[in-house]
C-alpha positions as CSV (number, residue, x, y, z in Angstrom):
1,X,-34.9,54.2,-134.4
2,X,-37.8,52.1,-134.4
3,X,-36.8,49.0,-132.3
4,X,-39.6,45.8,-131.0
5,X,-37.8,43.7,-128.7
6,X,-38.2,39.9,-129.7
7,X,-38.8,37.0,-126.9
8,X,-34.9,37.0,-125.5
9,X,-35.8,41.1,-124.5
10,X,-39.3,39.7,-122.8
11,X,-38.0,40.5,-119.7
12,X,-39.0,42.9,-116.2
13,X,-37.5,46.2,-116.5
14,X,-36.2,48.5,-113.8
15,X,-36.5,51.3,-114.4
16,X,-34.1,53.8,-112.6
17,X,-34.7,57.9,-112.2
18,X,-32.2,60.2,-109.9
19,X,-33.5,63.5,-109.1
20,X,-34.4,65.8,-106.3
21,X,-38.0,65.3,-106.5
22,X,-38.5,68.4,-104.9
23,X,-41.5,67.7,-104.7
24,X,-42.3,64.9,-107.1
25,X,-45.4,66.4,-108.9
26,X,-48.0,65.1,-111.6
27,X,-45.6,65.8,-114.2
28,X,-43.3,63.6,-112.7
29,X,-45.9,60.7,-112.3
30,X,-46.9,61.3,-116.0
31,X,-43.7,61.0,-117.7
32,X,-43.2,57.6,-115.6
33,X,-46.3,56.1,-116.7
34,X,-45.4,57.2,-120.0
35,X,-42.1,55.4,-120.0
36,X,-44.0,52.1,-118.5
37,X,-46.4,51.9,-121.1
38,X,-43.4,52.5,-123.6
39,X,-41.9,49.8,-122.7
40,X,-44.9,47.8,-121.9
41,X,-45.6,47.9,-125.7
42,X,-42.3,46.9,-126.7
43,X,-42.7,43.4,-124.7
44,X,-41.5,44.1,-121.1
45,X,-43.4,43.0,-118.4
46,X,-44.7,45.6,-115.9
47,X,-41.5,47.4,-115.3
48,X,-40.4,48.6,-111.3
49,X,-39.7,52.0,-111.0
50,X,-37.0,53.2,-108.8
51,X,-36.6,56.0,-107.7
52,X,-33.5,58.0,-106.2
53,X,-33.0,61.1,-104.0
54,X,-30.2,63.6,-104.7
55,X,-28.6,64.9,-101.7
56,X,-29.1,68.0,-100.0
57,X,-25.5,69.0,-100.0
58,X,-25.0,68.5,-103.7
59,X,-23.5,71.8,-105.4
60,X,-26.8,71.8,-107.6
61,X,-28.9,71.2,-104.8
62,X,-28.0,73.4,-101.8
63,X,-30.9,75.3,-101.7
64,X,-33.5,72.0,-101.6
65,X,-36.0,71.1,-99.5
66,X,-34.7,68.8,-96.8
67,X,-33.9,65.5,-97.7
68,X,-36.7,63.9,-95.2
69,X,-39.9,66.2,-96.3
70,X,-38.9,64.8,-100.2
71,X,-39.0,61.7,-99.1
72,X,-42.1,62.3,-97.3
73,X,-43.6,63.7,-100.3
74,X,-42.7,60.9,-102.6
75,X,-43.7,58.2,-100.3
76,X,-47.3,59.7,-100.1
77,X,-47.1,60.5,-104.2
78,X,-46.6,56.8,-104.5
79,X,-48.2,55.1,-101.8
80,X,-50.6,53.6,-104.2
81,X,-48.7,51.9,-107.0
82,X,-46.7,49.0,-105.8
83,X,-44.5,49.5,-109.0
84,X,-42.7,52.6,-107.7
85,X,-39.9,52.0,-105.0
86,X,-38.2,54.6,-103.2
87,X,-34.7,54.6,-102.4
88,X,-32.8,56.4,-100.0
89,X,-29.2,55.5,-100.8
90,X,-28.3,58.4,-102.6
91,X,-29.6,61.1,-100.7
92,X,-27.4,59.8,-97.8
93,X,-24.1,60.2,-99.2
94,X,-22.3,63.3,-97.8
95,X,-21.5,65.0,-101.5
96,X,-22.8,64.9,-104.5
97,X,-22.3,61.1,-106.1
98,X,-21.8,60.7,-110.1
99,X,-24.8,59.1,-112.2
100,X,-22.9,55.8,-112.7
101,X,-22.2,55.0,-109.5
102,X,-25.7,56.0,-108.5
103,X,-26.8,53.2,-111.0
104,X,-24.2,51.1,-109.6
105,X,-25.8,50.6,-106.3
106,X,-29.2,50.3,-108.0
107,X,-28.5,47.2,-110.2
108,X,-27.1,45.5,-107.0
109,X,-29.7,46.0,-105.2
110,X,-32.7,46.0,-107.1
111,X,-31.8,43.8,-110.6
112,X,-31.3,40.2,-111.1
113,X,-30.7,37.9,-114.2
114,X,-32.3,38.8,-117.2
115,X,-33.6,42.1,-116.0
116,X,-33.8,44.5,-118.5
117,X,-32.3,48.1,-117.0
118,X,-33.7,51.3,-118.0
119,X,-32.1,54.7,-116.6
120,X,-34.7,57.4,-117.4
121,X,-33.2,60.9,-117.8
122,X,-34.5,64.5,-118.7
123,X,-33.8,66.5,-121.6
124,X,-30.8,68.4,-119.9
125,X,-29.2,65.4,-118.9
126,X,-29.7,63.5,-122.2
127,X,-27.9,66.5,-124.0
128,X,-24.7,66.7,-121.3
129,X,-24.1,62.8,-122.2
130,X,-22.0,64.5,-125.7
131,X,-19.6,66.3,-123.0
132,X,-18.8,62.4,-120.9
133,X,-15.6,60.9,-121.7
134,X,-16.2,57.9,-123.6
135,X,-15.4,55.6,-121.0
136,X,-18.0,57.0,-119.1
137,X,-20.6,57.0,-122.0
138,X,-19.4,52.8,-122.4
139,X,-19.9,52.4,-118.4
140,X,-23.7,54.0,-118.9
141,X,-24.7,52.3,-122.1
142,X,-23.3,49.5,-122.6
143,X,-25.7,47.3,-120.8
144,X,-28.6,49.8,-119.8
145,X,-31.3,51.5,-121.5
146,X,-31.4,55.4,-121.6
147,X,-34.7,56.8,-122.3
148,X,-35.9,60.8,-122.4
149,X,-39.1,62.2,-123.1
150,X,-39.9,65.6,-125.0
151,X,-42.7,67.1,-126.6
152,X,-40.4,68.3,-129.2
153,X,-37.5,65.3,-129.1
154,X,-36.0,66.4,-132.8
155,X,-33.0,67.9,-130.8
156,X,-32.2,64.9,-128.9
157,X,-32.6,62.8,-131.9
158,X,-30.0,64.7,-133.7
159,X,-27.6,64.1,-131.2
160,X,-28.6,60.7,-130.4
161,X,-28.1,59.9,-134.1
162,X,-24.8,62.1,-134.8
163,X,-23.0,62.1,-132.1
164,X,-20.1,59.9,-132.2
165,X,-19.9,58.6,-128.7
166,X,-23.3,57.1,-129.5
167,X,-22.5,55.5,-132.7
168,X,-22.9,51.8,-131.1
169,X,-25.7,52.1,-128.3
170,X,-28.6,53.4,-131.1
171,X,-30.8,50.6,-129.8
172,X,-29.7,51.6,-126.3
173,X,-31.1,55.2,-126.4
174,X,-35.0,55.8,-126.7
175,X,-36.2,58.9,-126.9
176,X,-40.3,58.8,-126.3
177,X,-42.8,61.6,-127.4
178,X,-45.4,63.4,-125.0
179,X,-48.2,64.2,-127.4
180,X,-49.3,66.4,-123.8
181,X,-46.6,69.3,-124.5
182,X,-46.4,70.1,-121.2
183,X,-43.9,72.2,-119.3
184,X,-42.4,71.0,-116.1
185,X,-44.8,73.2,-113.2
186,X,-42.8,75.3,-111.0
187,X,-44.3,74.5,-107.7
188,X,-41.7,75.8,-105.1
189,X,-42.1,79.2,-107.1
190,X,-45.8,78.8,-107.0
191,X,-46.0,78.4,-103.4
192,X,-44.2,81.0,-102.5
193,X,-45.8,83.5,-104.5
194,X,-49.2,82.9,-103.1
195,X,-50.3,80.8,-106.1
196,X,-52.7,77.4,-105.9
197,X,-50.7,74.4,-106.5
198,X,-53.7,71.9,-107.0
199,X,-53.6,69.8,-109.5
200,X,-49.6,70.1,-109.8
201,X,-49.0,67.6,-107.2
202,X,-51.5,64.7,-106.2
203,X,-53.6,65.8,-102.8
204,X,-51.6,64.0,-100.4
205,X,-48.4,66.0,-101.2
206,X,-50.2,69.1,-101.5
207,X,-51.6,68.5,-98.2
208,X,-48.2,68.1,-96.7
209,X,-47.1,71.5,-98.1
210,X,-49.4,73.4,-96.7
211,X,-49.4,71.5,-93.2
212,X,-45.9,72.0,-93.0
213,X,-45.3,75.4,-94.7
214,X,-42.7,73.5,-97.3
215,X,-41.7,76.2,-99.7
216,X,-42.4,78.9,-97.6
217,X,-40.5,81.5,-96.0
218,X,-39.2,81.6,-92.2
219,X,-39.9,84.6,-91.5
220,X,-43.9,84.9,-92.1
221,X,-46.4,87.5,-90.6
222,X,-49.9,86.8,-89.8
223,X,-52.0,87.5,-92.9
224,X,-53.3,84.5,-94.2
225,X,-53.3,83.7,-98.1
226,X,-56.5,82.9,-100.0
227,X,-55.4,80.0,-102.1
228,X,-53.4,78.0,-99.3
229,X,-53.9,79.1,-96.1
230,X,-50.3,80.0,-95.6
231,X,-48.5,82.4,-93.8
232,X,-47.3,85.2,-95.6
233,X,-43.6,86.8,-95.5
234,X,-42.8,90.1,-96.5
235,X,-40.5,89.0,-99.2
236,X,-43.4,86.9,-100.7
237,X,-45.7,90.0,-100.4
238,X,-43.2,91.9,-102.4
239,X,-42.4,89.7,-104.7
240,X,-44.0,89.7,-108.8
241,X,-46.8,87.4,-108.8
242,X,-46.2,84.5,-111.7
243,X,-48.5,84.7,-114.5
244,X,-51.1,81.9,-114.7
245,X,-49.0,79.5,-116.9
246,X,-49.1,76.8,-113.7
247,X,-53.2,76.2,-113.4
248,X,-52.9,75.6,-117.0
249,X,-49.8,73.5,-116.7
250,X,-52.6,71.3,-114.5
251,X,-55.3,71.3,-116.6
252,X,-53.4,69.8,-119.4
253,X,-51.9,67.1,-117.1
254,X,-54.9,66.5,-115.5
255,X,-56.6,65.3,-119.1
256,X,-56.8,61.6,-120.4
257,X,-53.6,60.5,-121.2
258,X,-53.2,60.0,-124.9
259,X,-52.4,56.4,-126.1
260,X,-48.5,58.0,-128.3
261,X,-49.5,57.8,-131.9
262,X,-45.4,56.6,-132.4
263,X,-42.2,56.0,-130.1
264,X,-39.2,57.0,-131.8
265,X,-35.9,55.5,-130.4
């Protein structure tokens, strides 16, 4: 659904994302700038980024790095583009809070006249949207932009095209194309199988892994890794080493950034 906004749509964007962001890596940085220049190209200024923290306690998220290390991490991942806020709402509710509400909050605090509102959204989540009431589908769509980005979007185009709840937002829902085929980089799983995790995350975040042993098990003894100059615990030791998919996970998003040949939406 090819869609150039004309002058009335010239407007900043905000651009929500919820997530754990545990940590944020490059892959995360890289879809964002993808989404920007997206955007950029259809007529919106410079778009803020916002982004929000699930909580610890959510049922999904029980096992996740505490909530003050991600913050951490994505305040350092950051700390050089003035376009990208954090927020800390979210993360500070007691349970798990639902995606509207989240957005809620974030167009009250963050949006004003005119503002054109973007709610970015991975794959998974793009694909639940069929099993949402339609009242909650109107509540989401009806004044916001939902955008996902795939190296292979031909699935989320079928059911952004066919399914019925969808029928009146098409110019709502963008689905943008990463010509990098990349695969999301496991870095908890890395880290705790003795595995490098440069170039996955930028060097500040790496950094704070490895100064504070994020990832890592409690219970360590005192053999010392050769990639990051960990401690090791026997259940790491033990454990099957992941095959080298992550070190070329990071050379792939570590080359120039291809200008997207088209933007289907």
């Amino acid at each position: 659904f090819e869609h150039v906004m004309g002058e009335e749509e010239s407007s900043r964007l905000k651009l929500f994302v919820s997530g754990s962001f545990d940590p944020i890596t490059n892959y995360h940085i890289r879809i964002i700038e993808l989404v920007k220049h997206y955007f950029t190209v259809k007529g919106c200024r410079e778009p803020t980024v916002v982004l929000s923290l699930t909580p610890k306690t959510s049922n999904t998220n029980s096992q996740c790095t505490d909530t003050a290390d991600r913050l951490k991490m994505c305040h350092l991942a950051t700390s050089n583009d003035p376009t990208i806020i954090i927020d800390d709402w979210e993360c500070k509710q007691r349970c798990y809070t639902v995606l509207p509400r989240v957005l809620e909050h974030l167009t009250s605090t963050y949006c004003n006249d005119g503002d054109t509102v973007g709610v970015l959204v991975s794959e998974e989540q793009f694909t639940q949207f069929t099993h949402w009431h339609q009242d909650q589908v109107d509540d989401l769509m009806r004044d916001k932009n939902v955008i996902s980005v795939s190296s292979h979007p031909h699935k989320l185009l079928k059911v952004a095209q066919y399914c019925p709840k969808f029928s009146t937002y098409e110019e709502n829902m963008h689905v943008v194309i990463d010509h990098g085929e990349t695969c999301k980089p496991n870095v908890r799983q890395a880290a705790a199988c003795n595995q490098t995790i440069e170039g996955l995350v930028c060097p500040s975040v790496q950094k704070y892994i490895l100064e504070h042993h994020i990832y890592w098990e409690e219970e360590a003894d005192t053999e010392s890794t050769s990639n990051l100059g960990l401690q090791v615990s026997p259940v790491a030791k033990n454990r099957i080493r992941l095959p080298d998919i992550n070190s070329r996970v990071a050379d792939v998003l570590q080359r120039p950034r291809k200008t997207p040949r088209r933007a289907l939406k």
